[in-house]
C-alpha positions as CSV (number, residue, x, y, z in Angstrom):
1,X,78.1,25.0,6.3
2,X,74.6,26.8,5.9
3,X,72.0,26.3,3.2
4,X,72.1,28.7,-0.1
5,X,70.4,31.3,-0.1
6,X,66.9,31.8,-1.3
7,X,64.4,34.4,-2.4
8,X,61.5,33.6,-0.8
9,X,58.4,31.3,-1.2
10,X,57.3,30.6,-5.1
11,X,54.6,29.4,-5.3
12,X,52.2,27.2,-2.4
13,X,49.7,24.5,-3.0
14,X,45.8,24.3,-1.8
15,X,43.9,20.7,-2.5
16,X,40.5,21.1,-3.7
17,X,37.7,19.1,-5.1
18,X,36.4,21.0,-8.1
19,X,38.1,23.4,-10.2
20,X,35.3,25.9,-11.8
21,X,34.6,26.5,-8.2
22,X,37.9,27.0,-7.4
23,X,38.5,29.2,-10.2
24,X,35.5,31.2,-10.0
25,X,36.7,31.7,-6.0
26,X,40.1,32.9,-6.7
27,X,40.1,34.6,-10.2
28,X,36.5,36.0,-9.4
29,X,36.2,36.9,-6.1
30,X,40.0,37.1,-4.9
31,X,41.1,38.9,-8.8
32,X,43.9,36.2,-8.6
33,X,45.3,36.0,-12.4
34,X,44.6,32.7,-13.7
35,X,48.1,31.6,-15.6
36,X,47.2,27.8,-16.2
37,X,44.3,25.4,-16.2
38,X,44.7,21.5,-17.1
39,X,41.1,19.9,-16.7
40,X,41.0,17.0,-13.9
41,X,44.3,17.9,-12.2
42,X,45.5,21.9,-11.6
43,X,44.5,25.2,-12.0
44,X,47.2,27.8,-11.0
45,X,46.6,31.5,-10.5
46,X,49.4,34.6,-10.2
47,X,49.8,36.3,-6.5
48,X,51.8,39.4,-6.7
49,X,55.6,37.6,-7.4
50,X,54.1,33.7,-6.2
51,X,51.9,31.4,-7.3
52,X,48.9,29.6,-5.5
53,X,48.6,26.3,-7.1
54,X,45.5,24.5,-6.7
55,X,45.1,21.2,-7.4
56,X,42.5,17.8,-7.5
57,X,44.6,16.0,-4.7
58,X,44.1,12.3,-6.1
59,X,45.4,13.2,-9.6
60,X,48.5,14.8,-8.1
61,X,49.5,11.3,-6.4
62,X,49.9,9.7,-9.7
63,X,53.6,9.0,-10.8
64,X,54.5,10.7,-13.8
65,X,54.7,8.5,-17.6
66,X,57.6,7.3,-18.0
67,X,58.1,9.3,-20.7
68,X,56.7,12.4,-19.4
69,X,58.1,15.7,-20.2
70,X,57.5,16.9,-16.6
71,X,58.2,14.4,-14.2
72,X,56.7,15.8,-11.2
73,X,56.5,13.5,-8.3
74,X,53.9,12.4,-6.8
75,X,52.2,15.1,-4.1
76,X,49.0,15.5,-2.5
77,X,47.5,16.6,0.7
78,X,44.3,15.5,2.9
79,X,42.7,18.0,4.3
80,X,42.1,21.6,4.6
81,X,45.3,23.6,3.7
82,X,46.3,27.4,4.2
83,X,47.6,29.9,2.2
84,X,48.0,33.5,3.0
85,X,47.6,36.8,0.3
86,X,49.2,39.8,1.8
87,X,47.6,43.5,1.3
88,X,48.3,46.7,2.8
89,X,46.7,47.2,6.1
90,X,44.8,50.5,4.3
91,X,43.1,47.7,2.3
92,X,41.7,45.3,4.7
93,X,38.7,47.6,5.2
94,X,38.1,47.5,1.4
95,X,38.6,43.1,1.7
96,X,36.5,43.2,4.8
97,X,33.7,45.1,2.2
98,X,34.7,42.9,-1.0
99,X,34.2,39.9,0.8
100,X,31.2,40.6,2.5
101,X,29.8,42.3,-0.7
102,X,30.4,38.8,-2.2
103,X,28.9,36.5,0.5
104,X,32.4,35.4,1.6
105,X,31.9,34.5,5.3
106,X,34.7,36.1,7.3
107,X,35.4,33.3,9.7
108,X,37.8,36.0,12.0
109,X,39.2,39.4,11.6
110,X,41.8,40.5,14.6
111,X,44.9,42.1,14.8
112,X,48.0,40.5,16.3
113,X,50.5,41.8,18.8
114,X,52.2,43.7,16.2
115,X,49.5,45.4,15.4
116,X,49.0,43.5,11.8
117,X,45.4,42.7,10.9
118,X,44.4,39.5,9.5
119,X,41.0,38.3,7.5
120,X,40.4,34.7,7.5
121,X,37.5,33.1,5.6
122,X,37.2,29.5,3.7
123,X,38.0,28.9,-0.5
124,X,34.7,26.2,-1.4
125,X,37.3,23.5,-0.8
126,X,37.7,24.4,3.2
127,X,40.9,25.7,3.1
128,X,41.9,28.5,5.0
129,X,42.7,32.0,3.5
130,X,44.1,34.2,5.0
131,X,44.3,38.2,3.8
132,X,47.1,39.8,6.3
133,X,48.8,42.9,6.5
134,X,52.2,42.8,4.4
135,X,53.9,43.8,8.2
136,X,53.0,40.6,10.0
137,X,55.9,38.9,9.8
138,X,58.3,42.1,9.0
139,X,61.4,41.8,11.5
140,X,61.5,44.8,13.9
């Protein structure tokens, strides 16, 4: 028998090491929505119909009180992570300007086979953002 069905990615998870920095990256210069902020462990922002949750990696390895009312396991990454936002390909020019309007540093800009474009630059943490065309991974 095969899995149940799904509906696609909710929400994916980026470690970082400071959270106004992380906030001021995403909500200011990426206009992500901010929809939660708990000081010291998370602060989670909207992306179109997911969410990118961004989190202080060593407070995320803690097991949950025993009498906690969310018992989240422990989780936790080390390292630089990735997370991909997609736009229309008639936008990319307008990132490509944003992000150099911003001081972003575009770390590679290229097209793949496809002919989808990509933008790659680093959050302050060192992860790796990505800002693709919506068609990359469409099925022909």
């Amino acid at each position: 028998m095969g899995a149940p069905g799904h509906s696609g990615v909710l929400e994916a998870a980026v470690y970082v090491s400071d959270l106004d920095t992380t906030e001021r990256f995403y909500s200011g210069v990426l206009g992500l929505e901010r929809i939660a902020r708990v000081e010291g462990r998370h602060v989670f922002f909207r992306c179109g119909p997911s969410v990118i949750l961004a989190f202080i990696a060593k407070a995320t390895r803690q097991p949950p009180a025993a009498d906690a009312k969310l018992p989240v396991p422990p989780h936790g990454a080390t390292g630089a992570g990735h997370v991909c936002i997609g736009s229309t390909g008639e936008l990319l020019d307008e990132w490509e300007k944003h992000l150099k309007d911003n001081n972003v540093v575009i770390e590679a800009d290229f097209r793949w086979p496809n002919g989808a474009r990509s933008i790659y630059l680093r959050d302050p943490a060192g992860n790796s953002v990505e800002i693709a065309d919506q068609t990359l991974w469409r099925r022909t």
